[in-house]
Every structure is written in C-alpha cells, then in structure tokens.
N, C-alpha and C positions, 0 to 999 in steps of 0.2 A: 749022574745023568748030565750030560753035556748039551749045554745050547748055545743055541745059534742064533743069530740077529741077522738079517737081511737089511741091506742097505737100497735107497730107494735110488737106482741110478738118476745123477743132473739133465735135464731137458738141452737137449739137444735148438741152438738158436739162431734163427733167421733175421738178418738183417735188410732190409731194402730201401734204394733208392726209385723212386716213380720221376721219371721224367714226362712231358708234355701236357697235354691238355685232361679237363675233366675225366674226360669216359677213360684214358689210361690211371689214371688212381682211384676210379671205382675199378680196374681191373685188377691195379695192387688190393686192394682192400680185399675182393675175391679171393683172390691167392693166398692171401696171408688167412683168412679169416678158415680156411678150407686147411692151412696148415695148421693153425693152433687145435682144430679137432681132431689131427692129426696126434696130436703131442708137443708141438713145436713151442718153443714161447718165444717172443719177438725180441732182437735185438737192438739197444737206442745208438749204438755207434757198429765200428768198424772191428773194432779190437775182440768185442763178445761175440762174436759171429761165429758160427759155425762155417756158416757158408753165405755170403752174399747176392740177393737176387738186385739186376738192373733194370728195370722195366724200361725202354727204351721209346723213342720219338723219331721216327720217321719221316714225317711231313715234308721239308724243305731240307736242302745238304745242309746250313746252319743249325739244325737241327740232329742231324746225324754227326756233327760233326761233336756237339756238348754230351750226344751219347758215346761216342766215342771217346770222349774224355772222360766220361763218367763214369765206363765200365777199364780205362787204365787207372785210377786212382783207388775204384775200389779194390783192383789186382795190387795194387804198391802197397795199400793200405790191410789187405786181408789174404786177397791171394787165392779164395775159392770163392768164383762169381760165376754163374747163370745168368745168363744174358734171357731175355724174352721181351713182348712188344713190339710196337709196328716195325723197328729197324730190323727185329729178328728173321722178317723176311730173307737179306742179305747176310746169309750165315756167311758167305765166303769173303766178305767184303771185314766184316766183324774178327773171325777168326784168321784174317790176313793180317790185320791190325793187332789182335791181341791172339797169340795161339793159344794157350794157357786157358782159356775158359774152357769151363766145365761143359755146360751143353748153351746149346741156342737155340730156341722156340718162338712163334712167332706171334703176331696178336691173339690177344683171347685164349690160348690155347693153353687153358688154366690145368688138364689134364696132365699137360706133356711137363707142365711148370712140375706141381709137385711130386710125378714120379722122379725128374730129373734129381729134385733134391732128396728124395726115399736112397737115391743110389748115390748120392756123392756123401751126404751128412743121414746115414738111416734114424728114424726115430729110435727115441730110447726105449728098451724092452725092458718089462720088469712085471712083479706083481699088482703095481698100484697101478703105475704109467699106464698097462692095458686097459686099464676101467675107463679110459678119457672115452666121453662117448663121441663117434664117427658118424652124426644124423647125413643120411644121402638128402634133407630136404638144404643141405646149406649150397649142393649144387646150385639151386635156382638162389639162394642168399636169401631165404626166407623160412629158415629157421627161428630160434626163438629172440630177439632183440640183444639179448645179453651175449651172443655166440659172435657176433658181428667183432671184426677187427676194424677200428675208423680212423682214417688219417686223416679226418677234417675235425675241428671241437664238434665237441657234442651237439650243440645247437640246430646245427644244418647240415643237410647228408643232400650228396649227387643222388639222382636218381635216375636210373637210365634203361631207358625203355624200349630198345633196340639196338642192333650193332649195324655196320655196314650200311652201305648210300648204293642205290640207281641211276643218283647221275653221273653224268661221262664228264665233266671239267675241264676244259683246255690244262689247268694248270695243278691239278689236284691229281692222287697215287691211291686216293683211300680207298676207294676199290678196289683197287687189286690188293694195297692191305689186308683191309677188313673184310672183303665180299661184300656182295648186295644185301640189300635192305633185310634184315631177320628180326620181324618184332615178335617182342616179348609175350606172354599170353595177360591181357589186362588184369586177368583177378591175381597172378603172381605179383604183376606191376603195384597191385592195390593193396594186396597182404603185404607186401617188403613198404610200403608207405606208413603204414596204419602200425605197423612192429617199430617203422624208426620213430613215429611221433612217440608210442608210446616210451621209449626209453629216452626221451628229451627233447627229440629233434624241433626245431621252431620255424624251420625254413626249409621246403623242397626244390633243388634244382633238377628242373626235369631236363637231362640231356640223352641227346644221340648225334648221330650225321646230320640226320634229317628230321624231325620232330614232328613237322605239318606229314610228315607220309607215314606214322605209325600207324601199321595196320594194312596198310594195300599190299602186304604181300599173303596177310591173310584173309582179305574179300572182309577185311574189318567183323574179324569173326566175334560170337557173343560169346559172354561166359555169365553163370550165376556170381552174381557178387551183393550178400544181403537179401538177398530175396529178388531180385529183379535179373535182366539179363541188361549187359552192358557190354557197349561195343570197346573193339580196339581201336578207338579213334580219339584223335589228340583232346576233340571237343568233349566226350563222352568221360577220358579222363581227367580232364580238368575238373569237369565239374566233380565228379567224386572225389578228388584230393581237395576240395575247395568241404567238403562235407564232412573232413578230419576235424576231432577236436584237440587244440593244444591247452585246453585249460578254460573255464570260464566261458564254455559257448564259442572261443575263436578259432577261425580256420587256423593251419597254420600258411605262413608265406608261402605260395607257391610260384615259383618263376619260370618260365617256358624260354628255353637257349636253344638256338639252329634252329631259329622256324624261318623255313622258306614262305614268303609271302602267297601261297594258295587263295583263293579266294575261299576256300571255307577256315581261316585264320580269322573272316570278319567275326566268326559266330563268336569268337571266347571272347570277344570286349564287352559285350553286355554284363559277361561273365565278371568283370574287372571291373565294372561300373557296380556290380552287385553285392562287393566286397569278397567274393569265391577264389577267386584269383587275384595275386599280383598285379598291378596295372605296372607291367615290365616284359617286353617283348625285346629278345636278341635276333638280327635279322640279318643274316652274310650279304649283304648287296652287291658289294663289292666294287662296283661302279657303278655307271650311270650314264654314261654314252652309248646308243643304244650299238655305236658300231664294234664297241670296245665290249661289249656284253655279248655280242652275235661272236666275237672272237675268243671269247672266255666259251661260249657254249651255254650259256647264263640267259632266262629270260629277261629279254630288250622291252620290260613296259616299265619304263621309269615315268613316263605320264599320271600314269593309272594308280599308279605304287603311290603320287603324291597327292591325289587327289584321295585317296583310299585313307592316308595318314589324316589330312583334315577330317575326314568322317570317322576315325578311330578318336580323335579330340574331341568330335562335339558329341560324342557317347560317354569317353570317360577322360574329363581333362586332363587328369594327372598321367595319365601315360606317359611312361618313360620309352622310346627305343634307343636303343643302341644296335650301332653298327659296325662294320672294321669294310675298308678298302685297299685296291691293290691299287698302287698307282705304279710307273715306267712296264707296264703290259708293253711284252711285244705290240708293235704299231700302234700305241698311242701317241695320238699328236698333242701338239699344244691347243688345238682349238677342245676335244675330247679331255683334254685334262678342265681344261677352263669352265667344259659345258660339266663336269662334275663338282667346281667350285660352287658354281651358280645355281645347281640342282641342291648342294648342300645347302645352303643359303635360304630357300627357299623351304625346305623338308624339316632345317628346325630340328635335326635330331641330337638327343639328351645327350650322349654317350659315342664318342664314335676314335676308332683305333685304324692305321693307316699302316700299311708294310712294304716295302718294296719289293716290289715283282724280285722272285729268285727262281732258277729253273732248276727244275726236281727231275732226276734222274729215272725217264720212264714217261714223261708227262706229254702231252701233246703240244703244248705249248712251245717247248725247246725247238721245234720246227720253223716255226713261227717266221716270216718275216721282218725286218724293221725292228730289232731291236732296239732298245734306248738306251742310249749310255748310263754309263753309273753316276757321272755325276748330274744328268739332267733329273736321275733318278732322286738325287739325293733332296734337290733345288725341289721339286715337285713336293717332296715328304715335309718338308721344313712347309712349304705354302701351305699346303692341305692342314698342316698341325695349328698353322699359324690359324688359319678360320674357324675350323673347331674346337677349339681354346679360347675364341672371342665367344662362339655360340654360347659354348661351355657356361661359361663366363656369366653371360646374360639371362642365360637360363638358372643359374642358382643364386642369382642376384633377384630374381625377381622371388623366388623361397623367402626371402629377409624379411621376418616380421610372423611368419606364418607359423604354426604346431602341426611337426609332423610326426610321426609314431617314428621311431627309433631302433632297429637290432641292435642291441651290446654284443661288440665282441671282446673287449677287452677292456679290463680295468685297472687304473695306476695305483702305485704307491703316494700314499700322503706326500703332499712337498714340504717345504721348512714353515710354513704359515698353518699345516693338517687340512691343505686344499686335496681331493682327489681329482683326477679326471678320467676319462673315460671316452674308449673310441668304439663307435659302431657305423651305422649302414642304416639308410633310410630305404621306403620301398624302390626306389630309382638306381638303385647301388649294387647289385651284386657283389657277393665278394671276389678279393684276389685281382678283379678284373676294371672294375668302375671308383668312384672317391668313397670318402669318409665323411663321417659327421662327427664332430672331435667336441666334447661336454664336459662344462667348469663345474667344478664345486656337487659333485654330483655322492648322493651317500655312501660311506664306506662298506656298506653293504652288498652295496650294488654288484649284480652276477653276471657272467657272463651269459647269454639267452633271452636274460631281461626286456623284454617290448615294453618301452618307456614313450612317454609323450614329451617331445621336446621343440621350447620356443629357438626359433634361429634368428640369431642376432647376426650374423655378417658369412660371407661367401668370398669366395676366391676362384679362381677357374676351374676347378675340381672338387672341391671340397666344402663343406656345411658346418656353421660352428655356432655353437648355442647351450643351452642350458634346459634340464628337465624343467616341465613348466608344474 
C-alpha cells in the first residue's frame, strides 16, 4: 500500500508601509487584519514579502511627495507594491512616477485593497490553509479581540468613529479624499471599544475629521447598547467609553482628537471633571485672526473660543488642549500674525504644533491673493515656536512637585549601577504627538500599559521627569 503525505503549502505574506496621520493606520490595521482572515500572515521587512501594500498620504505636496518615495523604495526593495490611501486618488500622477505598481486604490477602499492582492499574491490553497476562518463581522473590525492586526502596542488603539468632513476648508482636499461625513453606527463604535479594552487596551483615541459632528449625518440616530438606547453623538459616546472597565473599577483613558469647538463640546467637561473622560481635548484652530479665519473658511469666534477655555478650567483644571496652526496663509499680514501671538498668550494652550501654509493641489486656497513669501513664512514659524515653547515651558514647570498618574510605554534596560528607567505619558500627552514623562529607578518589572502614580521632580519645555511615588 502506498502513502502519501500532503504538505501544508507556506502562507502567502504581506508587508506594509502606513503613511500619514491616525485614521490612515487604523485603515492599515483594517486591511491587514481583513488579510490575515484571509490567510495572509504579515511581513516584518521588505525581503519576506510577497507583495507590498503602501498606504499613502495625500494631505499637502510634502506629503505626497514622502509617499512617493515610499512606494519607490518599496519597488527597489521588493518590486510588487499596491499603492492605496488618500494619494490613491491621483492614480495617474503615482503610476507616471512609478509604472510598475501593481494596482492603485484609494482611501478607505479596503475591498478594492484586498482583492488587488487575491490577484497579484493569491492566498495559499490547501487542506488546512482553507479551515482559516473569513468572519464577515471583521468588515465593521468588530469581530473577536484576538482577530485584530495592531500597529500601535498593545496598550492603546485609535478609535475611529467616522470617515470623511462637511467642511469646505480654503486649504484642505479631505473631502474630496475621503467624502462627507459617514459616521459609524454607535453600538459597532462601542462593541470594537469594549473588544479592545478587553484584550489590553488602556487608552482610547477617539479619531475622525470631525469628532464634535459624529452622528449629523445620521439625525444622531439611537441604537440598543446594554439595555438602553444611545445616541450617535460625541457626548453620548464619551460617556459610555468613560463606563469601560480596564481593571479595578477604572475607565480606561479616553482622549477626544479633531474636535471642532461646537458649543455642545461644553457638555463632555463635566465629563472630565468626573474622571469618565480624559481631561485632553485636540482642537484644529488653526488661527485666530478672525480675518485670516473668514479666509480659511473657518469659524471667526476667537473671542468666545477664549472665554469658553476659561470656563472649561474652572470646571476641570487639569485640562490639557492642544492645538496645531497654519501660519504664512495667503493674505496674512503682520498685524493678523501678531493678533495670533497675543491671542496665544492669553488662551494658555498645553500643547500646540505650527506648519507652514503649503498649497495642495485642488484646494481653494491656491487662488488666493497675497501670498507670503517663504521666507517671511519661515521668520513667522520660528516666532510662533518661539512662544509656545515658553508657554510650553511654564506650563510643566508649574507640574513640579505634583503626582500625576502615568501611561508606560516603554521600559529600559538596567544601566551599569542596575538603575531601570522608563518612559510614558501623563493625561496631557497623547502619544507620537505631544512630550514624555521620562522615570528614574523605576522596578524591573514594570510593563509596558502600567498606570503608575508618579511624583515629578523637574520639567523642561516638553517634557516631565520624576519618579513612581
């Protein structure tokens, strides 16, 4: 009698590069996590690849243009690349640049991603390989915790609760990117929350476009969640994510990114006074002139914005905001740059990131009269750094002496004395985006997700440095 042995064919593997902001690597994560139930298993470099996906960045030409270099290296380095993401929009601009890619798709269009790679790298067939199981619930990425592909540690997952923005921007493309506002259904939003706590997560970053508008494109429709109906609204899910438990009765961190200042943004502070939410709001201002704001297309109440911020402080002091501005705007003068110094000045905010106006291919803005030079552009950038660096400054200077609770993200190796250290993130810190809190002599045990209590003995313009208390 003659036998035969069947051999289990090798998994077929994907490698990817995520360029740009948040909500593009929770769109890598999609992809990838949608491949592996496929069969796929992920590649750590260039070389094991089957085939390379580049999730791309659109935003600003700077932007397109490190995509563009990112989808020729990975062709020099592997040579079968799938281009997809916001730049995929501009197939013929991509494919002008690189012929040689396999397909090009555009934002979101996580369908188009992995059929593209079914036909250039197809899964492996076999008898075992078929058993992988293909749950349709990982469409929405709210299948079971364990299925999940994360390109962020363990600790902390994006969370993103809509695609696409309604507003028109002088200087913004994400519209026509992404499309208008498409939020998510709240109780999917609350199942993929409650699945990441439970497989470790410590920290929720809730992102989209637009954060404060989740839900107006569905008349903030209700869903059953626990027994109650709950809206699709930013306030309604805060507090449910604020009623997650990470262990011992605590929420876990939850931080709200892209919230346009709405007036119903007042309601979540009580919320952050209550310990439910992070007392950390990210807020695109972008300026502050209201002329220079009328010209972006941007609501002009910078008044109301700073009187609004003292009454979010005397609800819950520790509010952190952070902010990012565009400074050399078509037709900004020197007096509108100066009235954004002094607006800074006064507003006192934790965190704030400056860019220089660049014009985006498509945008309104390019129209514009009154350009600014580049180098007044530059003079501008360097001031603007220069005051919020002092703010910076005084603001974590005045932390010295206090205990604040601590994220670990990362723990050292022993030095020559068997000191460890350790770096993490206090509530006011987002990651990747805002400073550290850097910790002496801290136990070798210590894990990365660990929410520690630590005293801070000194500060520098960015960063926090102290010792578990």
């Amino acid at each position: 009698m003659t036998s035969t042995t069947s051999s289990i064919p090798d998994q077929k593997k994907v490698g990817m590069v995520s360029l740009g902001c948040p909500k593009a690597l929770v769109d890598s994560e999609r992809i990838l996590t949608r491949l592996r139930a496929d069969g796929y298993a992920m590649s750590p470099d260039y070389a094991g690849a089957d085939v390379v996906l580049v999730n791309t960045c659109g935003f600003l030409d700077s932007a397109k243009e490190e995509s563009l270099q990112a989808i020729g290296e990975a062709i020099s380095e592997n040579g079968r690349v799938i281009v997809t993401g916001c730049m995929g929009e501009e197939a013929d601009v991509i494919r002008a640049a690189h012929p040689s890619v396999l397909a090009v798709t555009g934002a979101h269009q996580y369908e188009q991603v992995v059929e593209a790679v079914h036909e250039h790298a197809p899964p492996s067939q076999g008898p075992f390989v078929d058993l992988i199981p293909q749950p349709a619930a990982l469409k929405q990425r709210s299948g079971s915790a364990e299925e999940y592909v994360k390109l962020t540690p363990r600790h902390y997952s994006y969370l993103k609760i809509s695609e696409g923005c309604n507003h028109s921007c002088a200087f913004c493309i994400i519209p026509d990117l992404r499309g208008k506002l498409a939020s998510r259904r709240i109780d999917a939003v609350l199942r993929e929350a409650e699945k990441l706590v439970a497989a470790g997560t410590k920290e929720l970053l809730v992102i989209s476009q637009d954060t404060s508008a989740y839900g107006v494109d569905t008349r903030h429709e209700e869903r059953q969640w626990k027994g109650n109906l709950v809206r699709a609204h930013m306030t309604d899910l805060a507090r449910e994510l604020g009623k997650l438990d990470i262990g011992g009765g605590m929420p876990p961190w939850v931080r709200l990114h892209y919230v346009y200042p709405y007036p119903h943004v007042d309601a979540v502070i009580p919320l952050m006074a209550e310990g439910l939410l992070t007392p950390y709001l990210d807020i695109p201002f972008q300026h502050a002139s209201p002329k220079v704001l009328r010209a972006m297309k941007r609501p002009a109440n910078e008044a109301k914005v700073l009187d609004r911020l003292k009454n979010w402080r005397s609800i819950c002091p520790d509010i952190a905001v952070r902010s990012s501005f565009v400074v050399g705007f078509p037709g900004e003068m020197e007096e509108d740059f100066q009235y954004l110094l002094d607006w800074l000045e006064e507003a006192q905010l934790d965190r704030v990131g400056a860019f220089r106006f660049e014009p985006v291919e498509g945008a309104q803005a390019n129209a514009l009269p009154d350009p600014v030079p580049e180098e007044v552009k530059e003079e501008r950038y360097a001031r603007i750094m220069e005051v919020t660096a002092r703010i910076s400054a005084d603001k974590l200077r005045a932390k010295v002496g206090r205990t604040l609770p601590v994220i670990i993200d990362e723990v050292g190796l022993p030095d020559e004395d068997g000191d460890v250290g350790a770096t993490g993130r206090s509530q006011a810190d987002a990651p990747e985006i805002d400073g550290a809190v850097y910790l002496r002599n801290v136990p070798q045990d210590l894990a990365p997700g660990a929410i520690v209590s630590a005293k801070i003995e000194d500060a520098d313009e960015h960063d926090l440095f102290g010792v578990i208390s």
